[in-house]
Structure formats: structure tokens, C-alpha cells
N, CA, C and O atoms as CSV, one atom per row, in Angstrom:
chain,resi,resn,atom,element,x,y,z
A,1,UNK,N,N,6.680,-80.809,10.463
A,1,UNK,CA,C,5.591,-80.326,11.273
A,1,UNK,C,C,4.768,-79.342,10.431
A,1,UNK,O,O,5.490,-78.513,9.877
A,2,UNK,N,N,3.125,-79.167,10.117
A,2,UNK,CA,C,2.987,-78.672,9.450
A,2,UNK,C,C,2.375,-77.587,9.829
A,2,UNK,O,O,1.596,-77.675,10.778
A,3,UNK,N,N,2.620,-76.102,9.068
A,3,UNK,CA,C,2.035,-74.839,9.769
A,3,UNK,C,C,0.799,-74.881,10.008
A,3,UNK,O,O,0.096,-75.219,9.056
A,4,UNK,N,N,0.249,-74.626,11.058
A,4,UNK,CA,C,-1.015,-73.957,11.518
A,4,UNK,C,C,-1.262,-72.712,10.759
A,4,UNK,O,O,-0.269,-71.997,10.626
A,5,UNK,N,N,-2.597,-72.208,10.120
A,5,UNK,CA,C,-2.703,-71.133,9.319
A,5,UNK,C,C,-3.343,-69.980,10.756
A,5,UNK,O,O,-3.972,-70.451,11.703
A,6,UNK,N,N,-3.066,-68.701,10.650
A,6,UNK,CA,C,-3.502,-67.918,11.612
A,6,UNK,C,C,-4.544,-67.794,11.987
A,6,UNK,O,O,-5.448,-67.822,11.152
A,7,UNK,N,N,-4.874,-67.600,13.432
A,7,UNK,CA,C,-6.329,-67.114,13.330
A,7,UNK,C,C,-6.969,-66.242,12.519
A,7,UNK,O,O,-6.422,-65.239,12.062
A,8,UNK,N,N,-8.578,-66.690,12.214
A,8,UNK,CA,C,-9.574,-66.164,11.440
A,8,UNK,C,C,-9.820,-64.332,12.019
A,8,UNK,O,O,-10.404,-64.294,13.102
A,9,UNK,N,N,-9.467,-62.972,11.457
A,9,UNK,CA,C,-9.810,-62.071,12.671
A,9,UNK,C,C,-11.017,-62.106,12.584
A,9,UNK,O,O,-11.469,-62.491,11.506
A,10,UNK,N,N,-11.850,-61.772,13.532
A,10,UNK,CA,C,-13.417,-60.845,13.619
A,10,UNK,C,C,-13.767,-59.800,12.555
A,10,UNK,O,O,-13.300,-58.661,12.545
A,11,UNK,N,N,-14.548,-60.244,11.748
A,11,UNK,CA,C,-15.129,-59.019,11.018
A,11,UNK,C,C,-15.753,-58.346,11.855
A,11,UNK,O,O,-16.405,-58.640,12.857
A,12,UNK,N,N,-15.395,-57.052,11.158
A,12,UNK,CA,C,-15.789,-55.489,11.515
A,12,UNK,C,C,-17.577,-55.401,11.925
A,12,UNK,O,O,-18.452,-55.882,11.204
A,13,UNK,N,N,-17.749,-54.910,12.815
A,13,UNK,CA,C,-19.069,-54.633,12.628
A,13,UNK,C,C,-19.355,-53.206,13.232
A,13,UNK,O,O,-20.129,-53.257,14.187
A,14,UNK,N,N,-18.890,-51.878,12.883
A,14,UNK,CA,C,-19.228,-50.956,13.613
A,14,UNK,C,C,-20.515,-50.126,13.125
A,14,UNK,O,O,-21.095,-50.105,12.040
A,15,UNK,N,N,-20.767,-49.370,14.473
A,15,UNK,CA,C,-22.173,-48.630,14.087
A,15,UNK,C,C,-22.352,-48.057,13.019
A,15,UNK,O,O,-21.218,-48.039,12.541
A,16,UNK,N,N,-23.136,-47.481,12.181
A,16,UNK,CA,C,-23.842,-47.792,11.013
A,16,UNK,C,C,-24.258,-46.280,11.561
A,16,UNK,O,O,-23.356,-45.442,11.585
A,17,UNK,N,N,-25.334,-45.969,11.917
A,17,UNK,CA,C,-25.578,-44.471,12.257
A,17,UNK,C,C,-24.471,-43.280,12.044
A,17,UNK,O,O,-24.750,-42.228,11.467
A,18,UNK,N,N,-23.774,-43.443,12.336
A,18,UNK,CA,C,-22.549,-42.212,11.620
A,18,UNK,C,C,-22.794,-42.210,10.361
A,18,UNK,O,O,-23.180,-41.115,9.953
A,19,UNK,N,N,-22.712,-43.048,9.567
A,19,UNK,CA,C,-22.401,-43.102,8.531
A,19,UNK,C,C,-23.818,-42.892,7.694
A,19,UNK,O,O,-23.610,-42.310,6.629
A,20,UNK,N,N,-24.851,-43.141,7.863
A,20,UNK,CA,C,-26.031,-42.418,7.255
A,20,UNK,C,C,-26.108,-40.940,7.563
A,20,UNK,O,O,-26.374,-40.141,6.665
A,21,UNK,N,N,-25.875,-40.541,8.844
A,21,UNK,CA,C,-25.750,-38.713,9.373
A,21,UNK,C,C,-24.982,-38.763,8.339
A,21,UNK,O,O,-25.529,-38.731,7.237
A,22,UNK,N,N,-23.210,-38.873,8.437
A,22,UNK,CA,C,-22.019,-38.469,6.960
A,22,UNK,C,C,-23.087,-38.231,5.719
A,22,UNK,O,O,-23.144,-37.129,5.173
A,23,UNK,N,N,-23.915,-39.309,5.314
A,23,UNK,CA,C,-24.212,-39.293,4.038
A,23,UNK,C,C,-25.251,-38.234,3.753
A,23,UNK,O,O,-25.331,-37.461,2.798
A,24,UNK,N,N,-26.205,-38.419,5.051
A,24,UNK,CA,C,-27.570,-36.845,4.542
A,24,UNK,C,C,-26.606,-35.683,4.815
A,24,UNK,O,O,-26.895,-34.646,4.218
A,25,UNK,N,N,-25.740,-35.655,5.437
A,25,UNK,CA,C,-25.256,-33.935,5.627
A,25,UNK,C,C,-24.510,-33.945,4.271
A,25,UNK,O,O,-24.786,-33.060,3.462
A,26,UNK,N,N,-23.468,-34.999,3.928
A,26,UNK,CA,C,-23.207,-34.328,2.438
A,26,UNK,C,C,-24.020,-33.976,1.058
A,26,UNK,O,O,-23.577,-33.456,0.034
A,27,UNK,N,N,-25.216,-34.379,1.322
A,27,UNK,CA,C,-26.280,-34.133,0.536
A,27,UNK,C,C,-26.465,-32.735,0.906
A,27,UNK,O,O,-26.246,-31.922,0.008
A,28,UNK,N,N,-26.779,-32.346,1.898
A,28,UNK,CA,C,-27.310,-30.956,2.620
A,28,UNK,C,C,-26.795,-30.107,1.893
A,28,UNK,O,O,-27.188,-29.170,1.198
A,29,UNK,N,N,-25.025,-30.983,2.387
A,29,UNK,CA,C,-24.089,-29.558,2.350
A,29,UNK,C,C,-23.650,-29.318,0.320
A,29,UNK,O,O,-22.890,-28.370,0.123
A,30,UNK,N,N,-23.901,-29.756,-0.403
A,30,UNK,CA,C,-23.704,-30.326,-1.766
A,30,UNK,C,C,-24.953,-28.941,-1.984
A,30,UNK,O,O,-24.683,-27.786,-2.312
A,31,UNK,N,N,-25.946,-29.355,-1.767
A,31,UNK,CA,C,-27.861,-29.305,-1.989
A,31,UNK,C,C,-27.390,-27.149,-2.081
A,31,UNK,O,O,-27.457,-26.248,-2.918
A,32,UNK,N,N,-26.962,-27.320,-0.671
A,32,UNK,CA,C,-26.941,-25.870,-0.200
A,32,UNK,C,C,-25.601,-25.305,-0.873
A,32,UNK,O,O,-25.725,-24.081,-0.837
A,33,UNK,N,N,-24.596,-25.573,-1.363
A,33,UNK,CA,C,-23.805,-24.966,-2.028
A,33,UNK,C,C,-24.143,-24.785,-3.489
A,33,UNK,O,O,-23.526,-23.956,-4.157
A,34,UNK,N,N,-25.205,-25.611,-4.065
A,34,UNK,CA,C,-25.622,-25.820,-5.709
A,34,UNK,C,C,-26.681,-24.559,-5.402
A,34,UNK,O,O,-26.981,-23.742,-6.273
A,35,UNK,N,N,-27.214,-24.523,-4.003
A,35,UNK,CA,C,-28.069,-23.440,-4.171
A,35,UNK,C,C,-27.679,-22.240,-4.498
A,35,UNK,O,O,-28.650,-21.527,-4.749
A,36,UNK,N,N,-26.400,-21.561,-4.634
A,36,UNK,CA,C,-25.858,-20.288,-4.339
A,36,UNK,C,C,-25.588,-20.538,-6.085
A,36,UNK,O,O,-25.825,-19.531,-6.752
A,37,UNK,N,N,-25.275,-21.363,-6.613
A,37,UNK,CA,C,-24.904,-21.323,-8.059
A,37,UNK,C,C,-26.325,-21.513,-8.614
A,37,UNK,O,O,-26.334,-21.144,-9.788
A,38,UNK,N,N,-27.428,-21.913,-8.245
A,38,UNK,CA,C,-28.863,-21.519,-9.044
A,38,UNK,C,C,-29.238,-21.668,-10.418
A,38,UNK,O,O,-29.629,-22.538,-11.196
A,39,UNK,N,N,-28.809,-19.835,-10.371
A,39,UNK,CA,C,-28.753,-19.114,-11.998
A,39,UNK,C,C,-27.609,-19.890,-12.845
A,39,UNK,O,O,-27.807,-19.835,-14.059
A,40,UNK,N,N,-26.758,-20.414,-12.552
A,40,UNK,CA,C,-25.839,-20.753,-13.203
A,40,UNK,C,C,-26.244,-22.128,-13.950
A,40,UNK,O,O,-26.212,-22.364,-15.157
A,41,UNK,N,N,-26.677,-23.056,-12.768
A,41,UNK,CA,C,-27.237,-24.013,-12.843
A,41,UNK,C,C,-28.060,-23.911,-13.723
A,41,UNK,O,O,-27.578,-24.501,-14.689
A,42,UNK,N,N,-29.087,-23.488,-13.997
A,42,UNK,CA,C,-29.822,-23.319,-14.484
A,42,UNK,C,C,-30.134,-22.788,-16.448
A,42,UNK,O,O,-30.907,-23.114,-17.349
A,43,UNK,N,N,-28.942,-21.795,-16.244
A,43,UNK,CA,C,-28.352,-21.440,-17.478
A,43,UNK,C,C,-27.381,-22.512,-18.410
A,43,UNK,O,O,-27.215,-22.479,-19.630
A,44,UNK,N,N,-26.922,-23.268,-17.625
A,44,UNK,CA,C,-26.421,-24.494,-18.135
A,44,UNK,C,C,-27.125,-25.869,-18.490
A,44,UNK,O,O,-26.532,-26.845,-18.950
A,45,UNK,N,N,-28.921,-25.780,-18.115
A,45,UNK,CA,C,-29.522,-26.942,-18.019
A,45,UNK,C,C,-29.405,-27.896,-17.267
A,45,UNK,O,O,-29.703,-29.026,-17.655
A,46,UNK,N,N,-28.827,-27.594,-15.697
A,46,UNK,CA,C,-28.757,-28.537,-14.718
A,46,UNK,C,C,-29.620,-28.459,-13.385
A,46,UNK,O,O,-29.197,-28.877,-12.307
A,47,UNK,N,N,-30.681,-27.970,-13.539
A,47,UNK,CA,C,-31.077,-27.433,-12.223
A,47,UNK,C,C,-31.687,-28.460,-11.462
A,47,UNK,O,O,-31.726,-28.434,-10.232
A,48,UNK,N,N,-32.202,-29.433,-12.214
A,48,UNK,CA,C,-32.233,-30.697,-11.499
A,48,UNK,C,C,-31.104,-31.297,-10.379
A,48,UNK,O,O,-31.484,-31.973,-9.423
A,49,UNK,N,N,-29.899,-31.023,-10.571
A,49,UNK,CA,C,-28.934,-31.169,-9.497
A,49,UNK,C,C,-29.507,-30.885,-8.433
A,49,UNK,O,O,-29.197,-31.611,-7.489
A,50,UNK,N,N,-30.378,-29.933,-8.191
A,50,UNK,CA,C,-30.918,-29.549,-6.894
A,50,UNK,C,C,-31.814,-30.818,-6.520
A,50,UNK,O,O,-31.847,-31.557,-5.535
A,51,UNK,N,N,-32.346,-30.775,-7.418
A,51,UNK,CA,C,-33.460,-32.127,-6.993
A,51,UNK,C,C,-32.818,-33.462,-6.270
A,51,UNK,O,O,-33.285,-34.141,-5.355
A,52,UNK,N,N,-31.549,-33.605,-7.023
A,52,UNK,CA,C,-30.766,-34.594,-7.322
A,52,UNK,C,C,-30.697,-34.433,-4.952
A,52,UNK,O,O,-31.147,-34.951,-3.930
A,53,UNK,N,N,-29.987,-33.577,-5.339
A,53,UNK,CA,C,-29.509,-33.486,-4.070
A,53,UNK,C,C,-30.490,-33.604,-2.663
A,53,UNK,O,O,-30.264,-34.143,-1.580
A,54,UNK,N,N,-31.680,-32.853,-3.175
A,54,UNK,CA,C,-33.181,-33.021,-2.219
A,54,UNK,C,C,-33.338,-34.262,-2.023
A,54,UNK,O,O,-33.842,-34.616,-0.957
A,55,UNK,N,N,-32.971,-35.173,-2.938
A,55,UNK,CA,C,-33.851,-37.019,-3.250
A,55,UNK,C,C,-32.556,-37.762,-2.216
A,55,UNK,O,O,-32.648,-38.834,-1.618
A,56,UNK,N,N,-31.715,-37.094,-2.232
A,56,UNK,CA,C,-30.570,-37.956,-1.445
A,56,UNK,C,C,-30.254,-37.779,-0.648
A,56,UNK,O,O,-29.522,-38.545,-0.021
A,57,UNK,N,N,-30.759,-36.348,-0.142
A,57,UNK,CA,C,-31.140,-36.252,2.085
A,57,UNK,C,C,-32.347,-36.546,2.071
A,57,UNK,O,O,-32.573,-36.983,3.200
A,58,UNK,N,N,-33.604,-36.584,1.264
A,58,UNK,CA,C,-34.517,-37.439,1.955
A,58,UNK,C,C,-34.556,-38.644,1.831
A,58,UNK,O,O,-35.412,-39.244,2.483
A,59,UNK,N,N,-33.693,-39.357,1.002
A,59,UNK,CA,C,-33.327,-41.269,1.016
A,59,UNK,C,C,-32.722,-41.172,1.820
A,59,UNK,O,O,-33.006,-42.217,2.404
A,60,UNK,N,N,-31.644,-40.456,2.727
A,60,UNK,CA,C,-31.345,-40.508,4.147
A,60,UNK,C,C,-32.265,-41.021,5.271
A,60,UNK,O,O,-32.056,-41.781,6.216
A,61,UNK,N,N,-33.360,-40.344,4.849
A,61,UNK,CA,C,-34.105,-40.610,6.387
A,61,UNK,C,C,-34.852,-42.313,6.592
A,61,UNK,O,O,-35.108,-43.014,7.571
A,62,UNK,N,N,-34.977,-42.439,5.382
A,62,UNK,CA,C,-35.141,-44.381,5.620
A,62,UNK,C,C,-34.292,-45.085,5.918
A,62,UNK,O,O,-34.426,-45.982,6.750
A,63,UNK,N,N,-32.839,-44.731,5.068
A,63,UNK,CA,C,-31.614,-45.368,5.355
A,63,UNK,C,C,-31.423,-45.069,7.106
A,63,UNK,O,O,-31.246,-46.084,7.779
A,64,UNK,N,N,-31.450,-43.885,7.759
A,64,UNK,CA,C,-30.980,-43.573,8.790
A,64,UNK,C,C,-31.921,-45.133,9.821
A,64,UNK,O,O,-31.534,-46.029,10.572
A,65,UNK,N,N,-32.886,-44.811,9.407
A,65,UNK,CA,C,-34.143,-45.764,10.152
A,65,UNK,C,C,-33.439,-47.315,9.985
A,65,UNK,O,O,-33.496,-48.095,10.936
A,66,UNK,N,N,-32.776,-47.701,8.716
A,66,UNK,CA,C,-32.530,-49.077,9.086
A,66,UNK,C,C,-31.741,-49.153,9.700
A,66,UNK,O,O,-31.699,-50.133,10.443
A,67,UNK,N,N,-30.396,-47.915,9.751
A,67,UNK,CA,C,-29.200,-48.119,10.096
A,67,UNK,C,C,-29.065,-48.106,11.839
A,67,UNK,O,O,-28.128,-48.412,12.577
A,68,UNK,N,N,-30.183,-47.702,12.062
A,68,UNK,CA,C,-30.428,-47.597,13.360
A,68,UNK,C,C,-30.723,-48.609,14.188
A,68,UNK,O,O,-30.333,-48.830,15.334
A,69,UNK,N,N,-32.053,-49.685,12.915
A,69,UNK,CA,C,-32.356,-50.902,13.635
A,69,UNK,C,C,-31.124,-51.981,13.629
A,69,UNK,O,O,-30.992,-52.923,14.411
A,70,UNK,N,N,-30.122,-51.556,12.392
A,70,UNK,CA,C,-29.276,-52.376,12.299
A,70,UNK,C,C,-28.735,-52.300,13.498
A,70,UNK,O,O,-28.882,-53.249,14.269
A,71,UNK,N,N,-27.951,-51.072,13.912
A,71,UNK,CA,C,-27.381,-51.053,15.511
A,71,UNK,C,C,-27.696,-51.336,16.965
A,71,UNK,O,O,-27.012,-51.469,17.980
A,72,UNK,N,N,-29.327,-51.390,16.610
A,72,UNK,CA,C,-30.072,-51.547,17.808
A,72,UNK,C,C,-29.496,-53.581,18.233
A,72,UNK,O,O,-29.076,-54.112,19.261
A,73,UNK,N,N,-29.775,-54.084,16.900
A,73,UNK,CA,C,-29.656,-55.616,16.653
A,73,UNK,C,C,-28.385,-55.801,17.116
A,73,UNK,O,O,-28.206,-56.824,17.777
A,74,UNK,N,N,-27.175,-54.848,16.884
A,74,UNK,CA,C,-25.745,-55.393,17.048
A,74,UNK,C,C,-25.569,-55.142,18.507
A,74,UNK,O,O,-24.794,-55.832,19.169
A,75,UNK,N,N,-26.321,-54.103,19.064
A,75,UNK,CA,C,-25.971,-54.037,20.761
A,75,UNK,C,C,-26.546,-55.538,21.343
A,75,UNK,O,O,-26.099,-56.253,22.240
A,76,UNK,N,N,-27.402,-55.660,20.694
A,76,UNK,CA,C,-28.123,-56.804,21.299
A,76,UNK,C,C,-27.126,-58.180,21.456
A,76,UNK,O,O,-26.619,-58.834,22.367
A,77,UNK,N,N,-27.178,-58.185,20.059
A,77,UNK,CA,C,-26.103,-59.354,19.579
A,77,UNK,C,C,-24.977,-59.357,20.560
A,77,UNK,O,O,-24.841,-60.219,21.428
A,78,UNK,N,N,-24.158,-58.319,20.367
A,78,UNK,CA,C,-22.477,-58.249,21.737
A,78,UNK,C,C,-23.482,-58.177,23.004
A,78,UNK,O,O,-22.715,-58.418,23.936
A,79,UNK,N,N,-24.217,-58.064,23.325
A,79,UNK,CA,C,-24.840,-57.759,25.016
A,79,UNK,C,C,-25.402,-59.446,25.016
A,79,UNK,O,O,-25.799,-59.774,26.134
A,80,UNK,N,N,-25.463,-60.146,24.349
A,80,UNK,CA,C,-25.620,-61.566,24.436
A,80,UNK,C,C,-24.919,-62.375,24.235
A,80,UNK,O,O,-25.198,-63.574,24.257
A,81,UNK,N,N,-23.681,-61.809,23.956
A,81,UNK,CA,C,-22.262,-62.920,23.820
A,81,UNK,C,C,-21.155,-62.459,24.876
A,81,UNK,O,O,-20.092,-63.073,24.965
């Protein structure tokens, strides 16, 4: 008799919005702790880190925007199946 292979599970599909908030606040929180080291930063030739960190909570706010439409689409999707 030959085995049946298991069911296929459901890929994952969870909301997406957490996880862009997670990503701009660790920018924030990164951004705002490099701020207190500055002078240091700076004395070492890194002060761009700051920048670094500015460019990657404001690439948050587009990401947040898709991640949003993405979720908007997935309520839709389960509210139609």
C-alpha cells in the first residue's frame, strides 16, 4: 500500500505592518543613541552614521505605505474565502 505524503501546510501570511513600525523605530532608536555619541562619531570619521540612520526611518515611511496596502489586500483575500 503506498504512503500518502502529508498534507501541504498553509503558508504564513501575517500582517506586515508590525514589522515596518519594528523596523523605523529601530532606526529611531539606533539614530537617537548615535546622537549622544556625536563628538565621538565624528572624531572617528563616522558621522554619516547619523545620516545612515535618518535614510532608514524615512525609507520606513514608503515601506510602511506598502505594507499596509499589502494587509489591506490580505483582509480582503481571507474575507473572500
Amino acid at each position: 500500500m503506498p504512503k500518502q505524503p502529508p498534507p501541504r501546510p498553509e503558508p504564513l501570511d501575517p500582517p506586515m505592518v508590525p514589522f515596518a513600525l519594528a523596523g523605523m523605530a529601530a532606526w529611531a532608536v539606533v539614530g537617537l543613541v548615535l546622537l549622544l555619541f556625536r563628538d565621538r562619531l565624528a572624531a572617528a570619521g563616522h558621522e554619516n552614521w547619523l545620516w545612515i540612520c535618518l535614510a532608514g526611518f524615512l525609507w520606513g515611511f514608503p515601506g510602511l505605505a506598502v505594507m499596509m496596502r499589502h494587509d489591506a489586500h490580505r483582509r480582503r483575500r481571507r474575507a473572500a474565502s
